[in-house]
Each structure stands twice: as structure tokens, then as C-alpha cells.
C-alpha positions as CSV (number, residue, x, y, z in Angstrom):
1,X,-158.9,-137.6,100.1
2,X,-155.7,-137.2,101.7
3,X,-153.8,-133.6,101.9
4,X,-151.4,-134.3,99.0
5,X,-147.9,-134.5,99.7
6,X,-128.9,-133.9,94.2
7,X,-128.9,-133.8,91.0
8,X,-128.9,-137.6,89.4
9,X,-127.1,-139.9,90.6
10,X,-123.6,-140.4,88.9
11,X,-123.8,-143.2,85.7
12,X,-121.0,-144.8,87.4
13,X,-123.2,-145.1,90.5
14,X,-126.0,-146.3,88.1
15,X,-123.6,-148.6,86.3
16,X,-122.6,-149.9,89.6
17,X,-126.0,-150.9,90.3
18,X,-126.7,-152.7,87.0
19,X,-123.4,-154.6,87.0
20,X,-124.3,-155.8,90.5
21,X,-127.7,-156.9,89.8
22,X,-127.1,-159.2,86.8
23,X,-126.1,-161.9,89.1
24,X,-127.0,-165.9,87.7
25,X,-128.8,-168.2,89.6
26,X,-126.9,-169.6,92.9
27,X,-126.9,-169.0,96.4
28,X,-128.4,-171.1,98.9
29,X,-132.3,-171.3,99.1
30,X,-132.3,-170.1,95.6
31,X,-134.8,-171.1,93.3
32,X,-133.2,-173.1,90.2
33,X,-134.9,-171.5,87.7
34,X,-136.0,-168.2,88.9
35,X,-139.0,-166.0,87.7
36,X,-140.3,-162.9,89.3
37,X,-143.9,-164.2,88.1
38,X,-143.6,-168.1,87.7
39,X,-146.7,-167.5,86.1
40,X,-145.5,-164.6,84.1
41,X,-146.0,-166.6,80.6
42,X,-149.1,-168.4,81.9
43,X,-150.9,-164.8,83.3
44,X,-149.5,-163.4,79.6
45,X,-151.5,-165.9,77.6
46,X,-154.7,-166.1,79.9
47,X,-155.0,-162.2,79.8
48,X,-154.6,-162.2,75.7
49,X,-151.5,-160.4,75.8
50,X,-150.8,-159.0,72.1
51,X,-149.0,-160.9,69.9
52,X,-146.0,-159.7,68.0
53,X,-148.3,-159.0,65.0
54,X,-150.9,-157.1,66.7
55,X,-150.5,-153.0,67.3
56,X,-149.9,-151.8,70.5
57,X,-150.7,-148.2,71.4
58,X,-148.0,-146.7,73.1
59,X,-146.9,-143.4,74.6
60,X,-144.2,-141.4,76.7
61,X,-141.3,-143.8,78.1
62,X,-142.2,-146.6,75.3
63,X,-139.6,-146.9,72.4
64,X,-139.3,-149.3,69.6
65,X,-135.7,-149.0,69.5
66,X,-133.8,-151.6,72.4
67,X,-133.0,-150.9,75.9
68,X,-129.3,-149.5,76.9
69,X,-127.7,-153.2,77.6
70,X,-130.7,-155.2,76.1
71,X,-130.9,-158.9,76.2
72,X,-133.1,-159.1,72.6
73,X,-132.3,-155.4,70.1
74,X,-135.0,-156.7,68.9
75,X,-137.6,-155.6,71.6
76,X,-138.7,-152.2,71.9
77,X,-138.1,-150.5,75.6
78,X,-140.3,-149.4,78.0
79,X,-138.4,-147.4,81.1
80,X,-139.4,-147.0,84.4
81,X,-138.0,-143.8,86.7
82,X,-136.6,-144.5,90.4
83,X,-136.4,-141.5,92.4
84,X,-135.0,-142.5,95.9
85,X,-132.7,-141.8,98.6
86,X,-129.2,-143.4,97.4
87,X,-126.0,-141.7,99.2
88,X,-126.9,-139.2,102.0
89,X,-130.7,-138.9,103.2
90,X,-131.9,-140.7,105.7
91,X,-133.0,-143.7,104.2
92,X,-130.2,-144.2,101.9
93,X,-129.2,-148.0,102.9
94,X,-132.8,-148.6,102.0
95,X,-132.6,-146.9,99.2
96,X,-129.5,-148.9,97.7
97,X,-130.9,-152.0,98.7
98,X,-134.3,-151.8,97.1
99,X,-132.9,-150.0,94.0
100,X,-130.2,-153.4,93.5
101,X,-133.4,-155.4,93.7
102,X,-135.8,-153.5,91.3
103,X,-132.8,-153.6,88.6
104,X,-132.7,-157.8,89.2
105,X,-136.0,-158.3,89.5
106,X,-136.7,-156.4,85.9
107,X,-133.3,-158.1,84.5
108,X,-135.1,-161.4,85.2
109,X,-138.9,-160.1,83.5
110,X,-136.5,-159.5,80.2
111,X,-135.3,-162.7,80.6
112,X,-138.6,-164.5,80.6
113,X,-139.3,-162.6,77.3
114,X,-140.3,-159.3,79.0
115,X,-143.1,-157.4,78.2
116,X,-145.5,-159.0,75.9
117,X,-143.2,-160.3,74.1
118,X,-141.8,-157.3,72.6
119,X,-140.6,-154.9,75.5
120,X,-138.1,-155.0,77.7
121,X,-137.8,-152.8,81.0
122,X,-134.9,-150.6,81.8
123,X,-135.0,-149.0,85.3
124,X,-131.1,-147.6,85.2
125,X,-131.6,-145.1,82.9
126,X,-133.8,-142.6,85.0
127,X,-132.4,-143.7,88.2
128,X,-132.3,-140.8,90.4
129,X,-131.0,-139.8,93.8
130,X,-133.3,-137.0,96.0
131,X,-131.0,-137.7,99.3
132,X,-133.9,-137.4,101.1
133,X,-134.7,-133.7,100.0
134,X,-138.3,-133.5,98.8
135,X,-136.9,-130.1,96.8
136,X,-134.3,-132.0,94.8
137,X,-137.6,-135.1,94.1
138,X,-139.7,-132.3,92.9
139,X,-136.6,-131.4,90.4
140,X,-136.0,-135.1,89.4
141,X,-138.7,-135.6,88.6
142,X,-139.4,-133.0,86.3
143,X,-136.6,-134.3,84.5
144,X,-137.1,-137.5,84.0
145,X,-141.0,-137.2,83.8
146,X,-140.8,-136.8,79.9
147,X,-138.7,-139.6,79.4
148,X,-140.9,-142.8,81.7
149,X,-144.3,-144.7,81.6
150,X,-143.7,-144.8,85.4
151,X,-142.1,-144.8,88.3
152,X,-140.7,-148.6,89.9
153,X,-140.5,-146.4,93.4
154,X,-140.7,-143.3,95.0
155,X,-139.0,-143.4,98.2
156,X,-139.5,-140.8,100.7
157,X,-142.8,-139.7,102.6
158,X,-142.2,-136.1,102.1
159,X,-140.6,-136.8,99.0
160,X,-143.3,-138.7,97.3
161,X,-145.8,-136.2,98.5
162,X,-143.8,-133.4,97.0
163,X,-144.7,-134.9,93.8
164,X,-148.1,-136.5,94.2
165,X,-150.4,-133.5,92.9
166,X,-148.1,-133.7,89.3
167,X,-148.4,-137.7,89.9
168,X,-151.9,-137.2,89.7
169,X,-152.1,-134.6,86.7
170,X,-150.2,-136.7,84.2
171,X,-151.7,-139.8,85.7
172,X,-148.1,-141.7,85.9
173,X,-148.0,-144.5,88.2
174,X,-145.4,-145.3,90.7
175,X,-144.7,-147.9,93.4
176,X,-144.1,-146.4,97.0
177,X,-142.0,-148.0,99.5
178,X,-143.1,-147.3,102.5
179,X,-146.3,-147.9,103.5
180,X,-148.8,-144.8,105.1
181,X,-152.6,-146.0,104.9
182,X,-152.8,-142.8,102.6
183,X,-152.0,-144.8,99.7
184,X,-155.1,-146.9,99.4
185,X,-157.2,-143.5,98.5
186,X,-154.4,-143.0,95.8
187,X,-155.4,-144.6,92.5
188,X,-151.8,-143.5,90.9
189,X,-150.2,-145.3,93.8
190,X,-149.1,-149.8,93.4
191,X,-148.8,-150.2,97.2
192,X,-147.7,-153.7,98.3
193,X,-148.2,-154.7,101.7
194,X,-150.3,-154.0,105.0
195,X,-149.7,-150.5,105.9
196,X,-147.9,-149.6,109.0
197,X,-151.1,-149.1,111.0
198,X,-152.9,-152.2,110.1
199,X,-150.0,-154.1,110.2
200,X,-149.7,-153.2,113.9
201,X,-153.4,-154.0,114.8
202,X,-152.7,-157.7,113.4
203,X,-149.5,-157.3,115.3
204,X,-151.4,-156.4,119.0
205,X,-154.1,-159.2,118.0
206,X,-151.7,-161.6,118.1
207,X,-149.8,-160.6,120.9
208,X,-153.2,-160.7,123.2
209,X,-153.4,-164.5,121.5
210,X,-150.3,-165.5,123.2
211,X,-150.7,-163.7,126.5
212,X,-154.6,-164.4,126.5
213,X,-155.0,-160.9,127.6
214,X,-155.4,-157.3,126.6
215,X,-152.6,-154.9,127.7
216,X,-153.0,-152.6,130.0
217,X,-152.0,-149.6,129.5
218,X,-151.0,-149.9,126.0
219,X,-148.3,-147.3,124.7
220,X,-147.2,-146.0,121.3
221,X,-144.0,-144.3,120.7
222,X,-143.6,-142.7,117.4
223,X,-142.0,-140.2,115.4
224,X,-143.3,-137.0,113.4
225,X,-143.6,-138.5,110.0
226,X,-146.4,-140.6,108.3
227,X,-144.7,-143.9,109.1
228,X,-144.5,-142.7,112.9
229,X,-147.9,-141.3,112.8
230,X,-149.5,-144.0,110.9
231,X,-148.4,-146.7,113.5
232,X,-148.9,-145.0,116.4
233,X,-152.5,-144.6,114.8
234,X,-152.9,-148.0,114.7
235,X,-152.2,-148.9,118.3
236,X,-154.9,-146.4,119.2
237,X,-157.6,-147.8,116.7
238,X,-156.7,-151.4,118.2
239,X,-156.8,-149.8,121.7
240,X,-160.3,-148.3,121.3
241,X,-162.1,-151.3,119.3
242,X,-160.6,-153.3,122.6
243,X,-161.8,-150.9,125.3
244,X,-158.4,-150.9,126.3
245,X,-156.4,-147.5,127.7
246,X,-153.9,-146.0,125.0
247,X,-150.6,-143.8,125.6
248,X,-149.5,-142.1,122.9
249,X,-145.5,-140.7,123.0
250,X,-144.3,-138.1,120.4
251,X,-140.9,-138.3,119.5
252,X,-138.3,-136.3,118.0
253,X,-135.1,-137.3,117.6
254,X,-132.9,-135.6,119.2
255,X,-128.8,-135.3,119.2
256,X,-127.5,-135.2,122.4
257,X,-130.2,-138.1,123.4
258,X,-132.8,-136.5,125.5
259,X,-135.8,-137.4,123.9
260,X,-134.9,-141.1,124.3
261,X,-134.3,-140.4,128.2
262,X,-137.6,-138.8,128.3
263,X,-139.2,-141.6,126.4
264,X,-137.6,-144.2,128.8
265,X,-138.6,-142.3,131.7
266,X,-142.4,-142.2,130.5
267,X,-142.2,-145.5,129.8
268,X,-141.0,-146.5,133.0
269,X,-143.3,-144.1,134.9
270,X,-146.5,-145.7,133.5
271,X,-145.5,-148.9,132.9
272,X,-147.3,-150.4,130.1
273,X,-147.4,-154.1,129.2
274,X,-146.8,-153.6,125.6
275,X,-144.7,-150.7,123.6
276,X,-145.3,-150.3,119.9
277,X,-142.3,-148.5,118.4
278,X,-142.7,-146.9,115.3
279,X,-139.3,-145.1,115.5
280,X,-135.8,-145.2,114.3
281,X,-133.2,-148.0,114.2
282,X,-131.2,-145.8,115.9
283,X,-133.6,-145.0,118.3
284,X,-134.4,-148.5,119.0
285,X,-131.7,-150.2,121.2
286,X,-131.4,-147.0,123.3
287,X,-135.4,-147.4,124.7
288,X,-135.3,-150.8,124.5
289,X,-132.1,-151.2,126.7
290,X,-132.8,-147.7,128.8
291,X,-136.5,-148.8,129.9
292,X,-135.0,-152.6,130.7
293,X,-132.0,-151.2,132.8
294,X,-134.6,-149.0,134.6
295,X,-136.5,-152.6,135.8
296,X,-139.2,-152.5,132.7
297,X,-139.5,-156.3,132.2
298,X,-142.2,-156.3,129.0
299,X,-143.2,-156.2,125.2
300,X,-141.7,-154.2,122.6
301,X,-143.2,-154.4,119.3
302,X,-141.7,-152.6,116.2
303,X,-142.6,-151.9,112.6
304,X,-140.1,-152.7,110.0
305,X,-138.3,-149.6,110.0
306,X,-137.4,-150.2,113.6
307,X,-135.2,-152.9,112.9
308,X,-131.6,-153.4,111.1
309,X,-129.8,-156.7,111.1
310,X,-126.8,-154.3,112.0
311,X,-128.4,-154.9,115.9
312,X,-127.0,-158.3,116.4
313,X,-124.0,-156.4,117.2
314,X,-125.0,-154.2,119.5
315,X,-123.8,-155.7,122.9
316,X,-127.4,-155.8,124.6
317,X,-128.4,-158.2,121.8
318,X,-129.6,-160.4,124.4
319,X,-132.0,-157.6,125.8
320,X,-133.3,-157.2,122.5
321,X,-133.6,-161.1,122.0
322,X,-136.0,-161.1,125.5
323,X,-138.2,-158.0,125.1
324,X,-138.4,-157.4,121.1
325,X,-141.0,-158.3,118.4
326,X,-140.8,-157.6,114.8
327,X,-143.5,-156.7,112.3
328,X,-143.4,-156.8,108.7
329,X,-145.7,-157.2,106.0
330,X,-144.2,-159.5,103.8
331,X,-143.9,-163.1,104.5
332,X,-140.8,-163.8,106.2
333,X,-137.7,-163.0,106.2
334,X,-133.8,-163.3,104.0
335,X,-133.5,-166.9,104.3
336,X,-137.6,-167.8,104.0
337,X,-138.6,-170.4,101.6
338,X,-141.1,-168.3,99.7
339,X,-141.3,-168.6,96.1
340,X,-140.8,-164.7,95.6
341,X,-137.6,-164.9,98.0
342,X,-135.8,-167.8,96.5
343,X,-136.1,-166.1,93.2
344,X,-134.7,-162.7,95.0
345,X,-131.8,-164.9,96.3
346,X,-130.7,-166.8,93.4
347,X,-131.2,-163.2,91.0
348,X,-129.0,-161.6,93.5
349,X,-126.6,-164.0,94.0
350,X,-124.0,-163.9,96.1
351,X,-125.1,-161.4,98.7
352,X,-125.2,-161.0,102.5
353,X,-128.6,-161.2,103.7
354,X,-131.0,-158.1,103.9
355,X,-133.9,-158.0,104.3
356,X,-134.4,-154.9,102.8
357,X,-133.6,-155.9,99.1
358,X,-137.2,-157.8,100.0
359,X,-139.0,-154.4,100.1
360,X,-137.6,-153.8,96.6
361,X,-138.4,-156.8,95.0
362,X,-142.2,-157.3,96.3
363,X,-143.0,-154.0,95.6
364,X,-142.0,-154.5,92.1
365,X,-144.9,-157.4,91.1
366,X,-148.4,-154.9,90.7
367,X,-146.3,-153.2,88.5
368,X,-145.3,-155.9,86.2
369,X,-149.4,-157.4,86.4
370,X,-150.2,-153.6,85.4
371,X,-148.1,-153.7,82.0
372,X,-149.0,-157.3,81.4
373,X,-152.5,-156.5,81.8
374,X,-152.4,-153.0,79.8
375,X,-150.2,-154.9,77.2
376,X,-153.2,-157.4,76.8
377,X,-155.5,-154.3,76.5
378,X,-153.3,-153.4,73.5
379,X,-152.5,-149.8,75.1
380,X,-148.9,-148.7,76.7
381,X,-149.7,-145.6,77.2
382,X,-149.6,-143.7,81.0
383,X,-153.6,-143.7,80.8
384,X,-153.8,-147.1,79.8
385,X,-151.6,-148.1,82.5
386,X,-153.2,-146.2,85.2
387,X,-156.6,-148.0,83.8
388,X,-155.4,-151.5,84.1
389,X,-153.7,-150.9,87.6
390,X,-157.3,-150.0,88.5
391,X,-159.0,-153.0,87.3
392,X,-156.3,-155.5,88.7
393,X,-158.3,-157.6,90.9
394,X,-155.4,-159.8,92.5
395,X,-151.3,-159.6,92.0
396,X,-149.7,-162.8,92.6
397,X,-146.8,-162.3,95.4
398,X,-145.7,-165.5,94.5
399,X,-146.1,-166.4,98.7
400,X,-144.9,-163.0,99.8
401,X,-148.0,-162.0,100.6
402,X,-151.5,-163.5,100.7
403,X,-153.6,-164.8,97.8
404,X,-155.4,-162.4,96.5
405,X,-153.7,-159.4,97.6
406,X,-152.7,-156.7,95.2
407,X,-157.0,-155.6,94.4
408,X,-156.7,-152.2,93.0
409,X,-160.1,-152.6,91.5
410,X,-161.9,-152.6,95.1
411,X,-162.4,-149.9,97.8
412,X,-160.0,-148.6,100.1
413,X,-161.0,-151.8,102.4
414,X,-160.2,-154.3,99.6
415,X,-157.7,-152.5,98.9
416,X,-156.0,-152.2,101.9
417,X,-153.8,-155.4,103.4
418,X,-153.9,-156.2,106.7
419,X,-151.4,-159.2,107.3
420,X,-148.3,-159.5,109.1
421,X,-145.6,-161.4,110.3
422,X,-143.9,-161.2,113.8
423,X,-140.6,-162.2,114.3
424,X,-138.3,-162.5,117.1
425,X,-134.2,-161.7,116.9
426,X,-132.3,-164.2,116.1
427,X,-128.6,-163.7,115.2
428,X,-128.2,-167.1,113.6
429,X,-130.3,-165.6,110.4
430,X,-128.8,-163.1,108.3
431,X,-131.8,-160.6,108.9
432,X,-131.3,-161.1,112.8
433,X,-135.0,-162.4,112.5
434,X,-136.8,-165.5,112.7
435,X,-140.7,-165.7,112.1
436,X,-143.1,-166.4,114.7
437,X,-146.1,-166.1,112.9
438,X,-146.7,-165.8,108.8
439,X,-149.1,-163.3,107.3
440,X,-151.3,-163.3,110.6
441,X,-154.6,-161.2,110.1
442,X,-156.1,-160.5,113.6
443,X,-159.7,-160.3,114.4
444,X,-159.5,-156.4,115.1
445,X,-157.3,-155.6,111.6
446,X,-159.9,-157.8,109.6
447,X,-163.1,-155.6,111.2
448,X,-161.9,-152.5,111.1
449,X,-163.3,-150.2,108.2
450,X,-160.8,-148.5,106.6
451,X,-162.9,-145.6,105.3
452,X,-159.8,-143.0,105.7
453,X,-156.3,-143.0,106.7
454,X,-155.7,-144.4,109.7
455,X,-154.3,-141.1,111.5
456,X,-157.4,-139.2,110.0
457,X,-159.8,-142.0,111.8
458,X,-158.5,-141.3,115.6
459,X,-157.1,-138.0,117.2
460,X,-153.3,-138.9,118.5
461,X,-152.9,-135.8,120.4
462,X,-155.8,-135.7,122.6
């Protein structure tokens, strides 16, 4: 197994965030009649879901009396804690964006009927800020344990492992964000996506594809934390199942700059054909432009936190445009037709592109299968949650990811997803991305044997 891992925000913050997210349907793209499930009614009545006349066992953050701002007082509520990063950590525009999404894509459950047909979800009410600070997560939570069934995200790798032992002990489930390979050994954990290091192995298959070769050297810069580590640990996997030699970078960000100019300089002194960036936005252009001003002339390759639409405006755009790929697990991007995206759209309304409310509302959908599905086994309670998350089988992504991802029932292989998209910039979209490939799973990604996290299955700094 792996190692384990300000005060609330203010109600007008989380008011803010309601009032925002109860947007009706419109926007272009948008779905006309949107459902986070289409199949939400369908999936209800196949799984046997209780009907209003049958008991229910229920437990901690399960009320009969309505949700603050219900649709129907007549449904109980069932609330769901967010602990995130929402004014001054280092993942606070993240942390807004996915919170707006998780509010809408809930508002919209409650109006298919919610729950069962006799629960509606409320995420506002323990809404949290940890700015970042695993200290203050280990605090909210404590105070807003008592009160929840579970948690509709965590955001924060040291954060969420601040709190993963106490996860564990009351057995409350919770949706994480970002997306460490730890999380398939975590049976407390509703991960959606590829994690970072498989999602750069698909990402390296397909770039051999188009150039019909393997690179040579291959290099991986990445930062200290699980998402750099977990990349970076990827390239290196990829790099030995292809007999191919590997570079791996360390990074720490620095403030006056010099571990960029280091990192440029490397780059430029071994000259690799591909990059994989597992770093910083703001670390991004910097490389990208440095190592290209210093004559490098080939691939970058960045996992999503690399990228921020904010980067069309940076004025070497075009350098970007000409060296940079984009990987992501979901599939596509703002303005994709995907089922699960046209119903994000038209529940958000009128709002600028980002592709980061996407994050939000994906994760969102093991969750909802886990209360349909406990629902249907008659018992609300944490443990009966935590049982049916471990017997879901499939979660339907409604085309943001593959069919039949979401199997929390299987092994750590099952279990873990190992698509991903590439993209290229493109200003004209409101992400400043355009898809290359959809949910591509590469020949390396679909053999590799994920027995243990990826950084635990290679040595980085050897």
C-alpha cells in the first residue's frame, strides 16, 4: 500500500458559488435537455433503487428534513463535504472552477429527481477552503466530518494525504482531483481518469505513431510533488519497456528563475527529441520559449496541469503553437461535443470557456453511480457507500471517458485508466486547445502491469 498522505470559506463566498451555478439551459453546444447521467432514471430503475415506500438505512450526513435551497421540501438531504483550495493556495483557480461545477452538476441530479427519489444533494453547506495548507485540511475536516456521507473532492496532494489515514478509519469516500497512480490501491478514493503517469505513456505511444520512431534521448522534467513525480515516472516506465534512454530533470521552482535556466540549459545540452513536462503553468512558457531561443527545434509534451488557456496571450504563442502537446484524460476539451460537456455547458450557462470546470464535473459521476447503487442496496450509510463504490463495475462518463471505465470492483489494473487525449494550442478555442487524438490507449499504457504506484515501480533518481 501507499505511504498515506483557513478556516471555512465565508457563506457569502459559498452563496456566491450556489447563485452562480444554478444557471438554465443555453449556451452554445449545450445539450437541450441536460442530465449529468442521461441514464440516471434508466440506471435507477435497472439497479432496483428503493421506492418511496421502502426503508432506507441511513447514517451521518443523511437527513429527512430538505436541503438549504431545495428544489422538493419534500426530499430528505444527503450532503457531501468539499475541502479544496479556493482563494490563496496554489491551486486556487482550480479550485473555484471545479467547485462551480460540482454545485451544477448536483443542482441538475436534484433536478432529475435526485437521489432515489427521495434525496437531494447539497454540496454548499460543508464547502471548505484549505488554501493549499494540508494543516488547515486536517482541521476542516474534522469539522465537517460529523456532518457528510462524503466528500465530492479533496483537492490537494499533500492535503488529501493529510487526511487519508482518518479517510480510511471512518471509511468516508471522497473524489480526488488530481490524479497520482496511488489512488487505484485506495478503496475510499472515486478517481476518474488515467493517472498522470499512464496518461503519459499513451501520450509517448502516440507520439512514436506519428514520428514512426522512438525518441532518443527521452527527457522528463518534473516537479517535487506526486503529480510531478508521477509523470515523470511514467516517461521512465515507457522509456524502459521501449529500450529507449531516459533523462530525468528535478525541478523546483524557484523565484528569481534559475531553475528554469538550468532546466533549459540541460535541455539544450543533451538534446532530447521529446520533453515531457510535468511542471507548472508558470513554468511552462519559460522552458518552452528558453530551450527554443537556444536553437532546440523539438517535442514538448505536458500533463494537464501544465497548461492554462491564459497562454494564448503570452506573446510566444506561436512557439508554443509549433513545439507543444497537450495531455489530458478526459475526452476533449470546452467546446467538445461530448454528451458529459454539453450538459456541463448548458448547466453553466453563460460562461467563458475552461476547461477546468471539466475536472469538476467528470469527477463528480462515480459518485452519483455509488449513491444510486447504495440507494438500491437500501443502505445510506458511509459503510454502505464505501461497499457499493467497491462493487461498481463500470460508471457511465456519458463520452468523457471510455466505456466501461469507472471499475472499482477490479484490481488496481482494472482499475486504473490508461486513455488520453493530445491536443495541440489553438487560440481559436476557448481552452487554447484542439484535440488531435480522443481517448488514445497506446500499446505500452495497455501492457504495462500496474501492480504499484507508478513512482514505486521505477527508481527516478538513479
Amino acid at each position: 500500500m501507499p505511504t498515506p498522505r483557513r478556516f471555512a470559506v465565508a457563506l457569502a463566498v459559498c452563496a456566491l458559488l450556489v447563485a452562480a451555478c444554478s444557471g438554465e439551459d443555453g449556451d452554445e453546444g449545450g445539450s437541450a435537455t441536460p442530465s449529468p447521467t442521461a441514464t440516471t432514471e434508466e440506471a435507477t430503475a435497472t439497479q432496483g433503487a428503493a421506492s418511496p415506500t421502502e426503508e432506507l438505512q441511513t447514517g451521518v450526513g443523511v437527513t429527512e428534513e430538505p436541503c438549504p435551497d431545495s428544489i422538493d421540501a419534500e426530499k430528505g438531504c444527503i450532503y457531501l463535504g468539499i475541502l479544496s483550495d479556493l482563494t490563496q493556495g496554489p491551486l486556487a483557480g482550480l479550485g473555484q472552477a471545479v467547485t462551480r461545477a460540482q454545485n451544477a452538476f448536483w443542482r441538475h441530479v436534484n433536478e432529475q429527481g435526485g437521489i432515489a427519489g427521495r434525496y437531494e444533494v447539497n454540496v454548499a453547506e460543508y464547502t471548505r477552503d484549505n488554501a493549499g495548507d494540508p494543516d488547515t485540511q486536517v482541521e476542516l475536516f474534522g469539522e465537517i466530518e460529523p456532518n457528510v456521507l462524503a466528500l465530492a473532492h479533496t483537492l490537494g496532494e499533500q492535503a488529501t494525504d493529510a487526511i487519508l489515514d482518518q479517510l480510511r478509519e471512518r471509511g468516508v469516500v471522497a473524489a480526488p482531483i488530481l490524479r497520482p497512480s496511488t489512488w487505484a490501491f485506495e478503496d475510499v478514493m472515486v478517481e476518474s481518469g488515467a493517472p498522470y503517469c499512464l496518461a503519459t505513456i499513451s501520450a509517448l505511444d502516440y507520439w512514436v505513431d506519428r514520428a514512426e520512431r522512438d525518441p532518443a534521448p527521452l527527457m522528463a522534467v518534473y516537479g517535487p510533488d506526486e503529480y510531478g513525480r508521477d509523470g515523470a515516472a511514467g516517461a521512465k516506465l515507457w522509456a524502459e519497456a521501449n529500450d529507449v534512454e531516459f533523462i530525468a530533470v528535478p525541478q523546483t521552482p524557484t523565484a528569481d528563475g534559475g531553475e528554469v535556466a538550468s532546466t533549459v540549459a540541460t535541455i539544450l545540452e543533451h538534446e532530447p527529441d521529446v520533453v515531457l513536462m510535468a511542471v507548472s503553468d508558470r513554468d511552462l512558457a519559460p522552458i518552452v520559449v528558453g530551450a527554443a531561443d537556444g536553437g532546440f527545434d523539438d517535442r514538448f509534451i505536458g500533463l494537464s496541469p501544465t497548461w492554462q488557456a491564459a497562454l494564448v496571450e503570452h506573446p510566444d504563442f506561436d512557439v508554443l503553437a509549433e513545439r507543444y502537446w497537450h495531455v489530458t484524460p478526459w475526452g476533449g476539451h470546452w467546446g467538445a461535443d461530448v454528451a458529459a460537456f454539453n450538459d456541463l455547458r448548458a448547466a453553466l450557462d453563460d460562461v467563458a470557456g475552461n476547461d477546468q470546470y471539466l475536472a469538476g464535473w467528470v469527477s463528480s459521476y462515480p459518485l452519483l453511480a455509488a449513491l444510486e447503487a447504495a440507494a438500491a442496496n437500501g443502505d445510506l450509510t458511509r459503510e454502505g457507500l464505501l461497499a457499493a463504490v467497491t462493487e461498481l463495475e463500470s460508471v457511465d462518463y456519458r463520452g468523457a471517458l471510455p466505456e466501461g471505465a469507472g471499475n472499482f470492483a477490479g484490481d488496481s489494473n482494472a482499475q486504473t485508466g490508461r486513455a488520453a487525449t493530445v491536443s495541440r494550442p489553438d487560440a481559436a478555442n476557448p481552452s487554447g486547445l484542439t484535440a488531435m487524438e480522443r481517448l488514445f490507449t497506446g500499446s505500452t499504457a495497455e501492457e504495462l502491469d500496474v501492480s504499484a504506484p507508478c513512482d514505486e515501480l521505477v527508481t527516478l533518481d538513479e
